[in-house]
N, C-alpha and C positions, 0 to 999 in steps of 0.2 A: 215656703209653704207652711201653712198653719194647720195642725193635726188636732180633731176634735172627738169627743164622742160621747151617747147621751148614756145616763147614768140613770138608776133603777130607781123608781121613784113608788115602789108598793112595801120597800124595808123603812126600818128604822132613822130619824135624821141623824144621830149619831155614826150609823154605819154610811152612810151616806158622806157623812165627813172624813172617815176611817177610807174610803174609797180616793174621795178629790186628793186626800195627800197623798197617795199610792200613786193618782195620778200624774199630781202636779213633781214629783219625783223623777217620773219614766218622763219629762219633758212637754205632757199634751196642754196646748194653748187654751182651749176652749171646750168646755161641757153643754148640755142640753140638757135638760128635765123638762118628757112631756107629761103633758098636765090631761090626763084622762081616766077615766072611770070616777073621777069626780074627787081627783087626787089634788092639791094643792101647788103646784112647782114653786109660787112665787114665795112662800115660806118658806119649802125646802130650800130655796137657796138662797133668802136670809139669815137663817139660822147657821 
């Protein structure tokens, strides 16, 4: 089983990085960034 969950995408990309290693620590496979209010996802998770 693969454990995922979507991450905040209205803060900061730094904090946003400060978060995936938090997660990718606790073991979770895969994240989501939705992309609404005219938010960006595909940067945030380039960066």
């Amino acid at each position: 089983m693969r454990i995922g969950m979507g991450i905040n995408y209205a803060g900061d990309f730094s904090e946003t990085i400060n978060n995936l290693l938090e997660f990718e620590a606790a073991g979770l496979d895969r994240v989501a960034v939705p992309e609404a209010y005219s938010y960006d996802a595909v940067s945030q998770l380039g960066y």
